[in-house]
C-alpha positions in Angstrom: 18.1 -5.0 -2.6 16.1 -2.4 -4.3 14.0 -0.2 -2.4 10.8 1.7 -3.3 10.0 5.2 -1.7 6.7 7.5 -2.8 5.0 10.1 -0.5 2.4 12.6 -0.7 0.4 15.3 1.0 -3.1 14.3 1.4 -5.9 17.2 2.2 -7.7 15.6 5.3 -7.0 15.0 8.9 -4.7 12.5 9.8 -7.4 10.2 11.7 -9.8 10.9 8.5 -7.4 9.6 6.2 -6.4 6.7 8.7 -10.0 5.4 9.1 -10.2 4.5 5.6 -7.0 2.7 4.7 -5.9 1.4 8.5 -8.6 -1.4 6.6 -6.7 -3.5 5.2 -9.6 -4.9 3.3 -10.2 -1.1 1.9 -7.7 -0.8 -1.2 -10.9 -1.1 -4.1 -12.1 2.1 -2.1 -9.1 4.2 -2.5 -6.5 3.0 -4.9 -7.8 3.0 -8.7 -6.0 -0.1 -9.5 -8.2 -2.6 -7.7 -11.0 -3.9 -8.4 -12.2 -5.6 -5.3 -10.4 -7.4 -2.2 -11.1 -10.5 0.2 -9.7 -11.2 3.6 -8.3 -14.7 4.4 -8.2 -15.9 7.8 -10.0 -12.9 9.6 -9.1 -9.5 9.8 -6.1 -9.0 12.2 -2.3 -9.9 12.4 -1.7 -12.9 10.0 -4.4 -12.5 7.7 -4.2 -12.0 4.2 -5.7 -9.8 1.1 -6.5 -11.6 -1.9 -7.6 -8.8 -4.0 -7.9 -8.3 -7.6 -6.8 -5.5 -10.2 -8.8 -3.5 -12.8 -6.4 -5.3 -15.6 -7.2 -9.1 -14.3 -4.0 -9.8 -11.7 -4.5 -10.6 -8.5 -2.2 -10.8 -5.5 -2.1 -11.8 -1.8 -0.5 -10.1 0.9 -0.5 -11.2 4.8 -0.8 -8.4 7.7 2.4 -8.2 9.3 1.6 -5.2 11.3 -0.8 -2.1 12.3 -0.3 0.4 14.6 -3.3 2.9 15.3 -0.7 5.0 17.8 1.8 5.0 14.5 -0.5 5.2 12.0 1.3 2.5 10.0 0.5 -0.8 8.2 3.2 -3.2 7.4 2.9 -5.9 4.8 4.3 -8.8 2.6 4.0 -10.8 -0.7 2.4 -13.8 -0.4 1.7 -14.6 -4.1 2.1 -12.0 -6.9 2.5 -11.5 -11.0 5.3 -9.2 -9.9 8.8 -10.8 -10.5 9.7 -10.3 -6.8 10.6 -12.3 -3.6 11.0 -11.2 -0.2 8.9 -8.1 -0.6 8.1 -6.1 2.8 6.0 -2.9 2.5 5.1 -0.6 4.9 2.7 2.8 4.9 2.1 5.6 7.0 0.9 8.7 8.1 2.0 11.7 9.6 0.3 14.8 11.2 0.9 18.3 9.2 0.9 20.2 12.7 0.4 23.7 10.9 -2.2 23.0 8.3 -3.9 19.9 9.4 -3.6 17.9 6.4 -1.5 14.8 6.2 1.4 13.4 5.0 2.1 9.8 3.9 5.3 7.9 2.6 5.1 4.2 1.4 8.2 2.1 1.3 9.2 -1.6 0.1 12.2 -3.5 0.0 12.2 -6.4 -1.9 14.9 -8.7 -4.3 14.2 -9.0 -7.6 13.5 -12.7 -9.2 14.4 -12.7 -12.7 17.6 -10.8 -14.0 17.7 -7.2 -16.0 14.2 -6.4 -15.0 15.6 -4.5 -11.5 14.4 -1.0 -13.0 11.3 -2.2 -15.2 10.0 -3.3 -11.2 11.2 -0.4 -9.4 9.2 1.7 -12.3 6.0 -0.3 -11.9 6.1 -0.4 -7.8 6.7 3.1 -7.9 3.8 3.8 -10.2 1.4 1.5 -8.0 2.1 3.7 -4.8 2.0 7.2 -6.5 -1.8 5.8 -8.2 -2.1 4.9 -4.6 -1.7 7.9 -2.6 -3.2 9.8 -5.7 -6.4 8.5 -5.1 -6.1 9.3 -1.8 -5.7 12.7 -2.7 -8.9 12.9 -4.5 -10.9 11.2 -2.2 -10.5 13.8 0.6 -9.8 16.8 -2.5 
């Protein structure tokens, strides 16, 4: 099962940071792939994002989890271009104690769905979450 794991500093204060992207609506403000987003079935546990990229794909996730004490979001596929099945992704944020900035890793496991393209996805899910936490960066500069 491959796994995908990116992190990054980001220039803000942890609750700063978390009050834009604990949204799970939010990812057209902060990650430069996306183009806009919809919510399906409300806003909390359950629900999903149907949002749409810059280049035409879409995708739609469903909320798994989101914990305001852990500063974490937890996610799944529900329909994608991406050759992948069984793809669980989670983010969060931790507290840089001696410079008040904050740090944030995002993970996925997933299986692959089509043979001898393992690395070609691992390479493009890597370079979604580094854009990701990139523009993240430059938002809070």
């Amino acid at each position: 099962m491959p796994r995908v794991y990116q992190s990054g500093v980001i220039n803000a204060e942890i609750d700063k940071v978390w009050d834009v992207i604990r949204d799970f609506n939010a990812l057209p403000k902060w990650h430069p792939a996306i183009s806009s987003s919809e919510l399906e079935n409300g806003t909390g546990l359950g629900c999903i994002r149907h949002f749409f990229l810059k280049d035409g794909g879409e995708s739609r996730e469903k909320l798994l989890g989101l914990s305001d004490i852990n500063y974490s979001c937890t996610y799944c596929l529900v329909e994608s271009p991406m050759p992948v099945k069984n793809y669980v992704s989670d983010f969060a944020l931790f507290k840089i104690t001696d410079t008040n900035k904050t740090f944030m890793h995002w993970y996925a496991y997933f299986d692959v769905s089509e043979a001898g393209i393992e690395k070609n996805t691992v390479e493009a899910i890597t370079m979604v979450y580094n854009s990701g936490i990139k523009g993240l960066q430059e938002m809070f500069g």
